[in-house]
C-alpha atoms as one frame of an Amber mdcrd trajectory, in Angstrom:
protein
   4.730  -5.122 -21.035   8.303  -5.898 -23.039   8.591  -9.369 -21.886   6.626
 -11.840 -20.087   6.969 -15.727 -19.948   5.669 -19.060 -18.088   6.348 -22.363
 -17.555   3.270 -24.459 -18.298   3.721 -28.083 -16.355   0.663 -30.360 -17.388
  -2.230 -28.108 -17.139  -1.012 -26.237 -13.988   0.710 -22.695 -14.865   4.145
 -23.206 -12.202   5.174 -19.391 -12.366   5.163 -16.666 -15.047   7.089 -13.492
 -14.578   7.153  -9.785 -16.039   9.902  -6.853 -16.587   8.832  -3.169 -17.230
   6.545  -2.768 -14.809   8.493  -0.254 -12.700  10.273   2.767 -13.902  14.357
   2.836 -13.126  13.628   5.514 -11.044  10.238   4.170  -9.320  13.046   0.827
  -8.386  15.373   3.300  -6.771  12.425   4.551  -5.083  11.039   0.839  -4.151
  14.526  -0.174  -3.018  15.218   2.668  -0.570  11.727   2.827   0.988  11.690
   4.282   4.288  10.036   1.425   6.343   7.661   2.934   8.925   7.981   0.023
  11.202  11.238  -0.613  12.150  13.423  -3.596   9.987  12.800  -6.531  12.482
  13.650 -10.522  11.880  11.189 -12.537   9.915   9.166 -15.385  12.123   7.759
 -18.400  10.995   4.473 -20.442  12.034   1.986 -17.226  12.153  -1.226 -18.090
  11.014  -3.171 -15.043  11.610  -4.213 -16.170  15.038  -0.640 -15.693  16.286
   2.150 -14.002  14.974   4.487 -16.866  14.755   8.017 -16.987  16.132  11.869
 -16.691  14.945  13.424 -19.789  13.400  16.750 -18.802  12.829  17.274 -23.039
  11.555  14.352 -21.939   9.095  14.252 -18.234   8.265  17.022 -15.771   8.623
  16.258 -12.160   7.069  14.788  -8.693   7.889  11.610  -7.683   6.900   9.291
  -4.452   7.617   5.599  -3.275   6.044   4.432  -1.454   2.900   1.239  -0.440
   4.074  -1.625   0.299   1.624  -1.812   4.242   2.722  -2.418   6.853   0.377
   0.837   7.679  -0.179   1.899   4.286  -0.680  -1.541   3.730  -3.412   0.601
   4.164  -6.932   2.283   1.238  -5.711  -0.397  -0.986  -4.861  -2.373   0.233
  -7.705   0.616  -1.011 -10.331   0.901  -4.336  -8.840  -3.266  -4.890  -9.282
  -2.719  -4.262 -12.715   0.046  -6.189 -13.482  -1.419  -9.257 -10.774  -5.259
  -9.123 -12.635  -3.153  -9.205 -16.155  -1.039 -12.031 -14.929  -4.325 -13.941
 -13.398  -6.013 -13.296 -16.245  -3.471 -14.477 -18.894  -1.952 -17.665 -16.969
  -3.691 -19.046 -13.068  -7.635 -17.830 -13.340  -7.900 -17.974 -10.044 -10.648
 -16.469  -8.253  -8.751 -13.095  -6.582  -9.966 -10.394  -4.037  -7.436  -8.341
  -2.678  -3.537  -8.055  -1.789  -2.410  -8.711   1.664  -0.015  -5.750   3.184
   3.297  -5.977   0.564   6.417  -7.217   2.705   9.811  -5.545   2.124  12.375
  -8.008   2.785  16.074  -7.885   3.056  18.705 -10.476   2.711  22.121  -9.782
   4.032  25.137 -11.756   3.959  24.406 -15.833   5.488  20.717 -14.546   5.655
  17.805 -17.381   3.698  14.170 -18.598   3.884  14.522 -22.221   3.652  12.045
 -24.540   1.520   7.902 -23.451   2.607   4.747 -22.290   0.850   2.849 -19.740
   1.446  -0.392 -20.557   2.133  -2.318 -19.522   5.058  -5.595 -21.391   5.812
  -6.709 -19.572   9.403  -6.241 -15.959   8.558  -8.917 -13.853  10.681 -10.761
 -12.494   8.415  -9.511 -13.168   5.283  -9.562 -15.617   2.363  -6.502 -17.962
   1.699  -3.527 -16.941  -0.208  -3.583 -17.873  -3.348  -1.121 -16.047  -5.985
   2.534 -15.187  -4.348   4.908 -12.980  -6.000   8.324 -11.232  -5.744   9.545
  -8.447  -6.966  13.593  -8.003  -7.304  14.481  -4.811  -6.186  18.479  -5.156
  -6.035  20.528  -5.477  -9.165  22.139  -9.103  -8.861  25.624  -7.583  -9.590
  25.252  -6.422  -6.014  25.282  -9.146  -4.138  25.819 -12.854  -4.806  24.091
 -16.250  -3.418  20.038 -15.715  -2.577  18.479 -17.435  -5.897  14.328 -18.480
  -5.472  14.101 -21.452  -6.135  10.527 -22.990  -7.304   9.998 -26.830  -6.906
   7.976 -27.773  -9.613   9.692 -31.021 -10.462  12.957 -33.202  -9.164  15.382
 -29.984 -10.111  13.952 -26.907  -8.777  14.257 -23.691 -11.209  15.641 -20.539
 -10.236  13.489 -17.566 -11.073  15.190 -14.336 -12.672  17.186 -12.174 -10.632
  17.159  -9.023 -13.318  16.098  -5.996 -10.883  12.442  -5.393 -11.655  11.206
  -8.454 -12.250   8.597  -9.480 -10.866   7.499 -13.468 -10.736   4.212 -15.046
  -9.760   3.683 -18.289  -8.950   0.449 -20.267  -6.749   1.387 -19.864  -2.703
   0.526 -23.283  -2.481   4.058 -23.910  -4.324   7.395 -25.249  -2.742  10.066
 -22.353  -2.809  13.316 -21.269  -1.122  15.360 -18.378  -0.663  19.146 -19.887
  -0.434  21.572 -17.636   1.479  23.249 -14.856   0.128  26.719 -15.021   0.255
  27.727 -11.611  -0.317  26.144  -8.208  -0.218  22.189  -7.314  -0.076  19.495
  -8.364  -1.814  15.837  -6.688  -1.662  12.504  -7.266  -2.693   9.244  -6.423
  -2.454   7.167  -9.928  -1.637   2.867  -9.948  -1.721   0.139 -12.203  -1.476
  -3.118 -12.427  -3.408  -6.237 -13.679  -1.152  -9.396 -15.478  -2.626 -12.071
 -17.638  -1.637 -12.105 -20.866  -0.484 -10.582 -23.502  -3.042 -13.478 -25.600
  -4.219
């Protein structure tokens, strides 16, 4: 990897992020991906009992379903590498498999207001644990929709370079503030584990 940093508050690692880990071309493939299911508007609440409902107050943006098919395994098989290095090197947290990734589009007035992503019902499976995002769109496409992590009083934005990707505990405060212009995409996962002890 060419470049990887983290913010290291007290003894809790906030986020770390890395570059490189996708090919130009494997972006342009990421960003473009045909979406079996159907683009539909993102819903809020679900716990994996129910699926939750639209919140336009809360959540406004488009999402549809990377599935882990075989087709779809170089990607999945990337981000376990890069997600064991990044455990490994910064949360040590004790990780068993990534949820189905989440391809999610923000258009023009569309945002995710302030939440975390942890899930403590899921039907069988553990907790979230490790979030992450990967930018898809190059930011001189579209202006506004900065993530914003609340680790202290003045939340940080993370990098919006295209191919970053940033990972950071789902137990963490974060927003998605509304783009103002254009489309932004990403590619957005979940790490389960066991129980916190």
């Amino acid at each position: 990897m060419s470049d990887v940093w983290c913010l290291d508050l007290n003894t809790v690692n906030a986020f770390c992020w890395y570059k490189d880990i996708f090919t130009e071309i494997e972006l342009d493939t990421l960003e473009n991906f045909p979406i079996g299911d159907a683009l539909q508007d993102a819903k809020v609440g679900g716990d994996g009992n129910e699926e939750g409902e639209v919140a336009a107050n809360l959540r406004k943006t488009s999402i549809g379903w990377v599935r882990a098919t075989k087709e779809n395994a170089w990607i999945y098989q990337r981000l376990t590498d890069v997600t064991k290095m990044a455990n490994e090197q910064w949360f040590n947290f004790d990780l068993r498999h990534i949820e189905s990734l989440q391809y999610t589009v923000y258009t023009e007035d569309m945002f995710y207001d302030k939440h975390v992503d942890t899930m403590y019902k899921s039907v069988g499976l553990y907790p979230r644990k490790l979030s992450f995002t990967l930018q898809l769109t190059d930011p001189s496409e579209y202006e506004g929709g900065e993530v914003l992590i609340y680790n202290s009083h003045d939340p940080f934005p993370i990098s919006k370079e295209r191919g970053v990707i940033t990972f950071f505990p789902s137990y963490t405060l974060h927003e998605v503030k509304p783009v103002t212009k254009g489309t932004r995409k990403c590619l957005v996962g979940w790490i389960h584990g066991p129980n916190w002890k």
